[in-house]
C-alpha positions in Angstrom: -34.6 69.7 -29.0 -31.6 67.2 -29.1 -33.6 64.6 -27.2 -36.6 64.7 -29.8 -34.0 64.7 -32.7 -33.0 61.8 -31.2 -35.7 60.4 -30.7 -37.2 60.9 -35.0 -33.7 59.7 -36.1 -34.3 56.7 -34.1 -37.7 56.2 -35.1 -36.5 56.8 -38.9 -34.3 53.8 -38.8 -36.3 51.3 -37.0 -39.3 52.3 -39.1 -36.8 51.8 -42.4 -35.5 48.5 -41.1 -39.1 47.1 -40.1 -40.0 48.1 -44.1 -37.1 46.2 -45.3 -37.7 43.0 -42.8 -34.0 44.1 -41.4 -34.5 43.1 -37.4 -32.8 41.4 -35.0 -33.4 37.7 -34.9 -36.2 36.5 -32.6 -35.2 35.2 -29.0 -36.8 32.7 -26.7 -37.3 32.9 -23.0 -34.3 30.9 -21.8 -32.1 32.6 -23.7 -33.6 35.8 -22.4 -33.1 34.8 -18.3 -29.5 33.7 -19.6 -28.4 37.2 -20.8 -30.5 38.5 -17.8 -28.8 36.9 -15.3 -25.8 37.8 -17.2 -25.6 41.3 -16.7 -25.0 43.6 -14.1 -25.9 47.2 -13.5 -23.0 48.6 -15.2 -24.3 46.3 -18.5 -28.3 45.9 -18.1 -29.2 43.3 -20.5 -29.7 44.5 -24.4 -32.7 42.8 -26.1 -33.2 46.5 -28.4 -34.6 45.6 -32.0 -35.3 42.1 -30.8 -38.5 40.2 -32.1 -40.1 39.2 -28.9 -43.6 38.8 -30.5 -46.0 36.1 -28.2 -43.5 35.2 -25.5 -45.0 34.5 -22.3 -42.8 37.1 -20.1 -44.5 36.4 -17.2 -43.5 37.5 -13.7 -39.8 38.2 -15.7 -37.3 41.2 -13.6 -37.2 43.7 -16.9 -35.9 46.4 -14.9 -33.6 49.0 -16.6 -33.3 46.6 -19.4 -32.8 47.7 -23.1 -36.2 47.0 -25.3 -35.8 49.8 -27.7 -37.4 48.8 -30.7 -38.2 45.5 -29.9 -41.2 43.8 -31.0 -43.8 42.9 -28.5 -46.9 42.6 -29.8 -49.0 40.0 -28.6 -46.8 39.1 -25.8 -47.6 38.4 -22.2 -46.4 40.4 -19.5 -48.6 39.5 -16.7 -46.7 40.6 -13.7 -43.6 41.2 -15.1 -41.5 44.4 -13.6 -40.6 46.9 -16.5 -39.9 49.5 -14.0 -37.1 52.2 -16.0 -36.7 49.9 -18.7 -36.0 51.6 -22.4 -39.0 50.6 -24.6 -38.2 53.5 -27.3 -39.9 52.5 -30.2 -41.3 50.0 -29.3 -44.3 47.9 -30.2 -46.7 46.5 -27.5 -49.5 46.1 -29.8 -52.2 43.6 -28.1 -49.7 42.3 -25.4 -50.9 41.2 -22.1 -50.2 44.0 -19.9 -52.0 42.5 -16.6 -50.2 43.8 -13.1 -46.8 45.0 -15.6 -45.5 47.8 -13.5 -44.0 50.5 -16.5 -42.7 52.7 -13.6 -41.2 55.6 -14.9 -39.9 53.5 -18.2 -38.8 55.1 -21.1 -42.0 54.6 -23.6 -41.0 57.5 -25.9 -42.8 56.9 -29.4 -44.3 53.4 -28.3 -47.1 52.2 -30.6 -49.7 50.1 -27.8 -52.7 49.5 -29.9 -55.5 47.1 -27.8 -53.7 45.6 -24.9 -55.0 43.4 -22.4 -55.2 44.5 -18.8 -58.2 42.5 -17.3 -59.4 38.9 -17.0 -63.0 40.4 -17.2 -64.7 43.2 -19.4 -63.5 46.1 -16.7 -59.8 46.8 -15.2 -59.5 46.8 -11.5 -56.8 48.8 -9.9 -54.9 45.6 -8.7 -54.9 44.3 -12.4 -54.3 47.6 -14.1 -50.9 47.9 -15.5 -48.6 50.8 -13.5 -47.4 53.4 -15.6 -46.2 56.4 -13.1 -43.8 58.3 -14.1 -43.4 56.8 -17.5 -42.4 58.6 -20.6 -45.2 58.1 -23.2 -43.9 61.5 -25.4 -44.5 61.1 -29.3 -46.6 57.4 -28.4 -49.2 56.3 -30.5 -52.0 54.8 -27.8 -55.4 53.3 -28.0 -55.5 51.2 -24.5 -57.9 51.1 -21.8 -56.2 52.0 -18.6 -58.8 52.3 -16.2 -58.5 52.7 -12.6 -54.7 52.4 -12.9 -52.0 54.2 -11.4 -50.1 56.8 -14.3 -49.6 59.5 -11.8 -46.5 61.7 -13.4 -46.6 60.1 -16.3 -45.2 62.6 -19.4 -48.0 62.1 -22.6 -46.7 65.5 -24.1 -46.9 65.5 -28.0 -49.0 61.6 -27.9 -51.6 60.7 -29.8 -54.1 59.4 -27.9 -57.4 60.6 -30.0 -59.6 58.6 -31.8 -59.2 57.8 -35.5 -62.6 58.8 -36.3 -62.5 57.5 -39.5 -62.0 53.9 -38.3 -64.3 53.0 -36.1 -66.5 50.2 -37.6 -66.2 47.9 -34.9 -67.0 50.6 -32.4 -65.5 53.9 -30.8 -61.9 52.7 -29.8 -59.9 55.2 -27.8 -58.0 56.4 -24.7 -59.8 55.6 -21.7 -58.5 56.5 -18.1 -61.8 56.0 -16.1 -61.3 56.6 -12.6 -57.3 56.1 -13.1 -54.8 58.5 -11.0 -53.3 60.8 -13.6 -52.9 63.7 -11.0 -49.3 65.7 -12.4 -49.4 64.0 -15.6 -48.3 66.0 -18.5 -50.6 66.0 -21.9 -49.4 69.3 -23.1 -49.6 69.2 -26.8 -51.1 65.9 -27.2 -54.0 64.4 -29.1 -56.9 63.5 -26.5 -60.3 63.8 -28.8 -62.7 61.3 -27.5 -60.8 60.5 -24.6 -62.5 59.3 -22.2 -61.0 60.4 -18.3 -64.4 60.1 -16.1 -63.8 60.3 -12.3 -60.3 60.6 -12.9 -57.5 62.4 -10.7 -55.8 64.7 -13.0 -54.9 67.3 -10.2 -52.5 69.6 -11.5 -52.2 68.0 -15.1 -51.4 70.0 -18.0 -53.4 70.0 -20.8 -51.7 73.3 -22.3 -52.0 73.2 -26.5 -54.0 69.9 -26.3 -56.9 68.4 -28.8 -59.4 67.6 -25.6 -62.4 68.0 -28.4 -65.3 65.5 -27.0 -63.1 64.4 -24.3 -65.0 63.0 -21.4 -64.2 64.6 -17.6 -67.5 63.8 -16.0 -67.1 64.0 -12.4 -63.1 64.2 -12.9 -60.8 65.8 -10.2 -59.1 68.6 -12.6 -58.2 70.9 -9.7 -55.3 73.0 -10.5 -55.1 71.3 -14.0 -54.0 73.9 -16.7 -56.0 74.2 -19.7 -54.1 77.2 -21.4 -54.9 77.0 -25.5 -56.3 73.7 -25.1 -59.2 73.1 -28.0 -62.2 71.7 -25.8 -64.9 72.1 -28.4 -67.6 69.5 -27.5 -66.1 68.2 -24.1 -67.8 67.4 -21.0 -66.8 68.8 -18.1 -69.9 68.1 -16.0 -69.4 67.4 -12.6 -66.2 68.2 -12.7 -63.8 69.9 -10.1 -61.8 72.8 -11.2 -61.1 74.5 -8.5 -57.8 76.4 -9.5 -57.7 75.4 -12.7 -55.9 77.5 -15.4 -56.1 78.7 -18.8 -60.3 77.7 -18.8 -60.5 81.6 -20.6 -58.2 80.9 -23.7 -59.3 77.5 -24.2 -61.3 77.1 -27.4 -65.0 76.1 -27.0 -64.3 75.5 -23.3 -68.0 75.1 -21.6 -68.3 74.2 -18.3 -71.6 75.1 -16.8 -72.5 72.0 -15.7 -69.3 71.9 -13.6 -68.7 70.9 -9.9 
């Protein structure tokens, strides 16, 4: 409870200061690796609130550094290690998220809106961004992360359903096609439309969840918990649920067509 009070009261303020143009000046990439190579694990270096917006981050060590708040939309990430860095609040609208490795960062209430994570049309697992372990709780998420690694990952409370009522330039939403979600954590969370075909969501919980016209055709949901998820509409053929719990109390559950 103290951590999501946290977390609103630190939303509330960057949302008020974005409204009011109050943010911290914008920063270039030299002055960046300065402060980087700066600091020491004791003092990671602070670039929270910052306005990082189109900066070519490239290849940059981001590890356990502070982004809270800070503004990267549009910015280019290729290859650059985020791996426990504090992105709270942040905003990685359209940035360039090719071979990023997110490892278990701190994405709490993250708005990522259309990022890029292939060269092509179609991710690849050795372009896909990493996000295991990471903490996308309260995030706001419309991304394609096919065939990417987000094993552990904590989506609890997310919303990462489509906005129906937007959708003039076609269906934008969540997709995780063939990506390894296997212990990842949607309790809770907004998932309508998603799309999670051949995915490995062994053992994820999808307790409390809006999965209404999510896609799980030929997904691996064994032991996956399902517990007063709302399922109206979803597919579930050729699915595996061995083991799976919570298929009797979930609303509009149908899954004759399963594996």
């Amino acid at each position: 409870m103290k951590k999501q009070l946290l977390s609103l009261l630190f939303s509330t303020a960057l949302a008020v200061g974005h409204a009011g143009g109050v943010m911290a000046g914008e920063l270039n990439v030299d002055e960046m690796q300065a402060e980087l190579d700066a600091a020491t694990p004791e003092q990671p270096a602070d670039f929270s609130g910052h306005d990082l917006s189109r900066l070519d981050l490239s290849g940059m060590d981001l590890s356990g550094v502070n982004l809270a708040g800070a503004n990267l939309s549009n910015a280019r990430l290729e290859n650059t290690n985020l791996e426990g860095a504090n992105l709270l609040g942040a905003n990685l609208d359209g940035a360039w998220l090719i071979g990023a490795n997110f490892a278990n960062a701190n994405m709490q209430d993250i708005h990522l809106f259309g990022p890029v994570v292939a060269r092509g049309l179609e991710p690849s697992r050795e372009q896909s961004p990493v996000f295991a372990g990471a903490d996308f709780s309260g995030a706001r998420v419309i991304a394609k992360l096919s065939q990417g690694n987000s094993d552990g990952a904590n989506f609890s409370g997310a919303n990462l359903g489509a906005d129906m009522k937007n959708q003039s330039m076609g269906l934008m939403r969540f997709e995780a096609e063939g990506a390894q979600l296997a212990e990842a954590d949607f309790s809770g969370a907004k998932l309508n439309h998603a799309l999670f075909r051949f995915a490995n969501l062994t053992g994820a919980d999808f307790s409390d969840a809006d999965i209404r016209s999510a896609e799980f055709n030929g997904a691996d949901l064994s032991g996956a918990n399902f517990t007063g998820a709302d399922a109206t509409g979803a597919d579930f053929s050729d699915a595996i649920l061995t083991d799976a719990e919570g298929m009797d109390s979930a609303t509009g559950m149908s899954v004759e067509n399963a594996g």
